[in-house]
C-alpha positions in Angstrom: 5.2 -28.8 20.2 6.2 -25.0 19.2 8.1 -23.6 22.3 6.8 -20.9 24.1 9.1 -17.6 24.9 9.5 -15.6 27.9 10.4 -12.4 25.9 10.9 -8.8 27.3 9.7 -6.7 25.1 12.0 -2.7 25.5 10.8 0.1 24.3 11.3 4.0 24.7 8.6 6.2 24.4 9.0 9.7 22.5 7.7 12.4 24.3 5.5 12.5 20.9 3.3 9.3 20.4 4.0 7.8 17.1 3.5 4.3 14.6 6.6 2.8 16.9 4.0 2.7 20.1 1.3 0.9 17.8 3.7 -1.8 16.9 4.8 -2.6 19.8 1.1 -3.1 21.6 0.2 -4.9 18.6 3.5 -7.5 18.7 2.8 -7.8 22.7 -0.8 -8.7 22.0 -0.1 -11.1 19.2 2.6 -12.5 21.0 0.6 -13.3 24.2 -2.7 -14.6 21.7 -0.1 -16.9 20.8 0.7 -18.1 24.0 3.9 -16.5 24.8 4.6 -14.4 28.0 5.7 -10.8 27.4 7.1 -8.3 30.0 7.1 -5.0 29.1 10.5 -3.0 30.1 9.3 0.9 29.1 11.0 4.2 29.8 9.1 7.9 28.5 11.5 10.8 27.1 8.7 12.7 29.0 10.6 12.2 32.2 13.3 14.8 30.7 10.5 17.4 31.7 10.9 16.6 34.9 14.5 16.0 35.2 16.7 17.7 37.7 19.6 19.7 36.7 21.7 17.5 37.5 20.7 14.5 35.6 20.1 16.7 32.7 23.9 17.6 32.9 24.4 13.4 32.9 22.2 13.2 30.0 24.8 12.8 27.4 26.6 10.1 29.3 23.5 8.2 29.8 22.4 8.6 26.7 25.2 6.2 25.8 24.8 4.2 28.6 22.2 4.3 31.4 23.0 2.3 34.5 19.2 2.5 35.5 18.2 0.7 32.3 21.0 -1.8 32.9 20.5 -2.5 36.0 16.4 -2.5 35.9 16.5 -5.3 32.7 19.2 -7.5 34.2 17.6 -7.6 37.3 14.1 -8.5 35.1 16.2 -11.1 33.2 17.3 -13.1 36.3 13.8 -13.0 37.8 11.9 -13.7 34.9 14.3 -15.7 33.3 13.8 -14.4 29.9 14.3 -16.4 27.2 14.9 -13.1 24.4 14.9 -9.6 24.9 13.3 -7.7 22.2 14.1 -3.8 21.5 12.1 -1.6 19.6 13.6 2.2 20.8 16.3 3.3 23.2 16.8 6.7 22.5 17.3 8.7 25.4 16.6 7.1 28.6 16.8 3.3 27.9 20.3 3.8 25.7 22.5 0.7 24.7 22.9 -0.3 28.1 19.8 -2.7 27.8 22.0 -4.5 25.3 25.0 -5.0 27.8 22.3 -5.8 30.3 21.2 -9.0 28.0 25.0 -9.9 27.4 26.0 -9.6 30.6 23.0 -12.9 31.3 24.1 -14.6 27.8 20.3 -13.7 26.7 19.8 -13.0 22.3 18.7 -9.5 21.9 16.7 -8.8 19.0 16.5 -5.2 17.5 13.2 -4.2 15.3 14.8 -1.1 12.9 12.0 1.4 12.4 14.0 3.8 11.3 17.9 4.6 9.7 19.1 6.0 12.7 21.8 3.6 13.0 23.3 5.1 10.1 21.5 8.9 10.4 21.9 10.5 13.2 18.6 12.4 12.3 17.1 8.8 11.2 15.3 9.9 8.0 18.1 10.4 5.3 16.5 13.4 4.9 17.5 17.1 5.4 16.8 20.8 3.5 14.3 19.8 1.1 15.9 16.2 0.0 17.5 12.8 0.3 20.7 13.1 2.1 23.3 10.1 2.7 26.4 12.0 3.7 26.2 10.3 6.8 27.4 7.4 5.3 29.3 8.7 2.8 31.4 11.1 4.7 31.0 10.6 8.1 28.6 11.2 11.1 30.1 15.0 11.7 27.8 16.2 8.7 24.5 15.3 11.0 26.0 17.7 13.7 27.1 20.2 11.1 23.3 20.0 9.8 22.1 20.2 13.7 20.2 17.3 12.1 18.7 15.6 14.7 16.1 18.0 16.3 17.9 21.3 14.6 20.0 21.0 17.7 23.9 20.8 17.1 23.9 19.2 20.8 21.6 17.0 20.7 22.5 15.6 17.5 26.3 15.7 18.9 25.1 13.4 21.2 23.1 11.0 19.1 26.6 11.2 17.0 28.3 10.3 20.4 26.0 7.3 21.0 26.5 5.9 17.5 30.7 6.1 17.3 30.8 4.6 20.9 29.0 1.6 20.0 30.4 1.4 16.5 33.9 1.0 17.7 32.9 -1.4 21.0 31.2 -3.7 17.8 27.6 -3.4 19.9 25.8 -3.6 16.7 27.3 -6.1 15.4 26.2 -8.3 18.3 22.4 -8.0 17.9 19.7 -9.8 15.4 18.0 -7.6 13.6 14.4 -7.2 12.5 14.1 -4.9 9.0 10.8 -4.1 7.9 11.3 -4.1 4.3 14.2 -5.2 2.6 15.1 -1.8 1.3 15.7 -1.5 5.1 18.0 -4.5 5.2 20.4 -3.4 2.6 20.3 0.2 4.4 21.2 -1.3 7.6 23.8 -3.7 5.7 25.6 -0.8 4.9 27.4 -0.6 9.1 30.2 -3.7 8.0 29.8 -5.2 11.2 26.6 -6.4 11.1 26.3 -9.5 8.9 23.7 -10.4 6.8 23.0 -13.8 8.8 22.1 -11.8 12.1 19.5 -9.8 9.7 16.1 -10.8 9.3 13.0 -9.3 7.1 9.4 -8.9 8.7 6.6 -6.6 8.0 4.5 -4.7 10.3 1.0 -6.3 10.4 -2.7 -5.0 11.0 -6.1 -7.1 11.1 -8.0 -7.5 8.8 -11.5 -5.1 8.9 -15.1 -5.9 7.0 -15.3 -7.0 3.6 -13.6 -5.8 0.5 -16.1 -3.5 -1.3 -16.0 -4.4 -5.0 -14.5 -1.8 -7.5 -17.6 -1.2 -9.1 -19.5 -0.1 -6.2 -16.8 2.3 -5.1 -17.3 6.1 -5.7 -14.7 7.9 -8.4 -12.7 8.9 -5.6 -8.9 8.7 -4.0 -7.4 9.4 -0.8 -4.6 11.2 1.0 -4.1 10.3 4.9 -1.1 11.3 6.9 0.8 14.9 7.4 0.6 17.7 5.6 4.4 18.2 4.9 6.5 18.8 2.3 8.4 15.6 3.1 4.7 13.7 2.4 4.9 14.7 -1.4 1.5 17.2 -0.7 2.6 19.8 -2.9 3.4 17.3 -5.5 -0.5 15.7 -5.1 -2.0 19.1 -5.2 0.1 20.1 -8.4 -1.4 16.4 -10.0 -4.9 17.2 -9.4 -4.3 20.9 -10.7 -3.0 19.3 -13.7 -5.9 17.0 -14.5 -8.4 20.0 -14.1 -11.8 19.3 -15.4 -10.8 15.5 -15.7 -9.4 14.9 -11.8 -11.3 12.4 -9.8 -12.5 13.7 -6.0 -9.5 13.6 -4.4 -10.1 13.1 -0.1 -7.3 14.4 2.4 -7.2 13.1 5.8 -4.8 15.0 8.1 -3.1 18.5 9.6 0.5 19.4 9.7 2.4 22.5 8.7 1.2 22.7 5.5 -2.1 23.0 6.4 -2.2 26.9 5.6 -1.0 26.3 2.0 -3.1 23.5 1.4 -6.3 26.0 2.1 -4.6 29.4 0.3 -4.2 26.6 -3.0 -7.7 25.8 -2.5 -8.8 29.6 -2.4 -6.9 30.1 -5.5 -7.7 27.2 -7.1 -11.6 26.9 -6.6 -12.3 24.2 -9.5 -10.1 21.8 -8.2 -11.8 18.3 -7.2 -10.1 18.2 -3.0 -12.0 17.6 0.0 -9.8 18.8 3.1 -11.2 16.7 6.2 -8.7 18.0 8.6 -7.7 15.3 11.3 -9.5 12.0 10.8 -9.9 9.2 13.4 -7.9 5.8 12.5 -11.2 4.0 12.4 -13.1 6.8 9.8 -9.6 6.9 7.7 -10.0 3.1 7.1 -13.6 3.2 5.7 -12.8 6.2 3.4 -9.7 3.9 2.2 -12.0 1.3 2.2 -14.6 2.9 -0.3 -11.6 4.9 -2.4 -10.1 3.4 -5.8 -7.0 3.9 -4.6 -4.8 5.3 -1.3 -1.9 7.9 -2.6 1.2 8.1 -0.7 3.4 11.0 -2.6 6.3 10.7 -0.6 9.6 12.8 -1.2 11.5 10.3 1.5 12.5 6.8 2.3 9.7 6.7 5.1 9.8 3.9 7.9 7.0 1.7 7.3 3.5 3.5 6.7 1.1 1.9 8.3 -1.6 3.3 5.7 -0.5 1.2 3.0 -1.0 -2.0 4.7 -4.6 -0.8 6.0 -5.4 -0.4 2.2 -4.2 -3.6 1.5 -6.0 -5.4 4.0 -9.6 -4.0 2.1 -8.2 -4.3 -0.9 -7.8 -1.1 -2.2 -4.7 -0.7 -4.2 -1.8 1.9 -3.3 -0.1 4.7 -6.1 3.1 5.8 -4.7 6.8 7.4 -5.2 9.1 5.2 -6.4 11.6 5.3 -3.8 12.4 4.1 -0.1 10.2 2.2 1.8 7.0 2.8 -0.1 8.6 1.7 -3.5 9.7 -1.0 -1.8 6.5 -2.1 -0.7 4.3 -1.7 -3.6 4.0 -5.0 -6.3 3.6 -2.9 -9.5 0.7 -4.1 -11.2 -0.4 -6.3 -8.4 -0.8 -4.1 -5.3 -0.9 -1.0 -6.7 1.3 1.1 -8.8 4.3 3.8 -8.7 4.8 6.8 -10.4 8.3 9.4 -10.5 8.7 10.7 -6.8 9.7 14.1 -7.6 6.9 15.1 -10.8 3.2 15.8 -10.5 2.7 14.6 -14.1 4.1 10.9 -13.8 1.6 10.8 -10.9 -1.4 12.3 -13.6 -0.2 9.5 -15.9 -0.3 6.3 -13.7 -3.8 8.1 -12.5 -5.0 8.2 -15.8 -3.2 5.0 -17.2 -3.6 2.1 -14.4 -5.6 -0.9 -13.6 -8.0 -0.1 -10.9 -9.7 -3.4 -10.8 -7.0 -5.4 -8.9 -9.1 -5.6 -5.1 -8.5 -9.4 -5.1 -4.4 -9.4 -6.0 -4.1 -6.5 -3.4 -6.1 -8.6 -0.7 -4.0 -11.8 -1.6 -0.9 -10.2 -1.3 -2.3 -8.8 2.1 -3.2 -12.3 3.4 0.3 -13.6 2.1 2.2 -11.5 3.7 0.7 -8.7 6.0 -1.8 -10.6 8.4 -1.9 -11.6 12.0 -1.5 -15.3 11.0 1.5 -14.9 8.6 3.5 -12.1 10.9 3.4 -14.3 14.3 4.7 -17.8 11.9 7.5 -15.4 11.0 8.4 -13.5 14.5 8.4 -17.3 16.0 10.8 -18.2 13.2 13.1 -15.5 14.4 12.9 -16.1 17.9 13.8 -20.0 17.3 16.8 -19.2 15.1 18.5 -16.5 17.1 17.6 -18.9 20.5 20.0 -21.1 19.1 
């Protein structure tokens, strides 16, 4: 019989709600569908609103280590007896301590990586307009030079703090890790002290929703959803479907951002051009236009964490044209799931556009099953969870 886990599930809420907080109600349901019992150990960066002077003063000391946190999860650990305590964020309030917490009751901690901040202080490898790794090539004073993390020297100081502290007490190199993608793996790889062994790789899922529409009976139509940002690539997908002029397809955008003013002066100026701006899009809508587009483009200029977009497409079997680089690139079968096209030019996208297979719903919805389902993602966390319980 498959053992069962008692698991405490950590996690630290940004005081903005992002894909993180998805994950980790998805992985609590799936977990307790599957007959495991899941305690949820949360703290909300929120609270800093309401912090008083003095503990904001403390911040930077907590920040490395909270004696809250630790005392809060080793008290849960003794009374729960836990079985594995898995982390998905600590930064600010929960901090490392929750890992000294599980230590200190000889409990495996298990870390999900949904970002590089491990290695970035500002966790995107991404600063003034492009890819930057001087982190890791020169040392983590170039984040607080850059004010990377937030644009504030301090705060990223302290992130910098965090980082060295635990580096040189060999914290990380103490934990099992979950990467989502295996360009995330060799990332994370790159901090010597963790070993490959303690690394494992497992998507993000999502369940499956309707039936695949067949390519004939989609509309000559693709679709954009997510920020309008330069780091998204937006300029570069505008630029494409300038380029094709007469010739584009009806290109759909699903989102707002800070871009949002450039997108509509292009569109004044540009008044042939085949794009529909929708503005913000509920998750459920954005799935149906995915759902009834020839493809989902995702014209990144960054490594991204692990869009959650792409594996939605999957799932109905629409196919995914992205940037050939980071996580996306990663992610993408060429030929199979989709296809990718030069990160940084608007005419390699025009060419895969104008060049590529759109007929491949049943490879893309294999691959989706294979890999990215319900079924396959709880075989693999359980696999993880008997190998590091050990």
């Amino acid at each position: 019989m498959d053992k069962k886990y008692k698991i405490l599930l950590v996690h630290n809420y940004y005081q903005i709600p992002g894909g993180e907080d998805t994950v980790v109600a998805n992985e609590k349901k799936l977990l307790e569908d599957h007959g495991h019992e899941v305690i949820l150990y949360t703290r909300n960066n929120s609270e800093l609103k309401t912090m008083s002077k003095a503990k904001k003063l403390l911040l930077p000391l907590t920040t490395v280590f909270n004696p809250k946190t630790y005392r809060e999860v080793k008290k849960i650990i003794k009374e729960q007896h836990i079985d594995i305590v898995h982390v998905h964020n600590t930064l600010n309030l929960v901090s490392p301590s929750v890992y000294y917490a599980a230590f200190s009751c000889k409990v495996p901690v298990v870390q999900t990586i949904h970002n590089f901040r491990l290695l970035c202080p500002g966790a995107t490898f991404y600063r003034d307009g492009h890819i930057c790794e001087d982190c890791v090539e020169h040392g983590l004073g170039c984040a607080v030079k850059h004010s990377c993390y937030r644009g504030s020297k301090l705060q990223t100081l302290m992130c910098v703090i965090t980082t060295k502290i635990h580096r040189a007490l060999g914290t990380y190199g103490k934990l099992n890790y979950i990467c989502l993608t295996e360009f995330n793996k060799q990332k994370l790889l790159q901090l010597k002290q963790i070993k490959p062994e303690r690394v494992f790789v497992k998507p993000n899922f999502v369940e499956a929703s309707g039936d695949i529409i067949t390519f004939e009976n989609r509309p000559d139509q693709f679709i954009y959803v997510g920020r309008l940002d330069e780091l998204k690539g937006i300029k570069i997908l505008f630029e494409a479907w300038m380029q094709m002029g007469e010739r584009a397809p009806k290109l759909i955008v699903c989102g707002t951002g800070p871009l949002e003013n450039w997108c509509n002066s292009f569109m004044k100026d540009n008044l042939d051009v085949n794009i529909e701006m929708k503005g913000f899009v509920p998750n459920t809508e954005a799935k149906k236009l995915i759902a009834n587009s020839k493809a989902l483009i995702l014209p990144t200029q960054w490594y991204e964490g692990f869009p959650m977009t792409i594996l939605e497409a999957y799932s109905v079997g629409t196919l995914v044209i992205g940037s050939d680089i980071g996580n996306v690139g990663d992610l993408i079968e060429e030929g199979v799931t989709g296809y990718k096209f030069k990160s940084d030019s608007a005419s390699s996208l025009v060419d895969v556009i104008q060049k590529c297979n759109f007929d491949i719903c049943e490879s893309v919805k294999k691959v989706y099953e294979d890999q990215y389902s319900s079924e396959e993602n709880i075989s693999q966390l359980e696999a993880i969870y008997d190998r590091v319980s050990r």
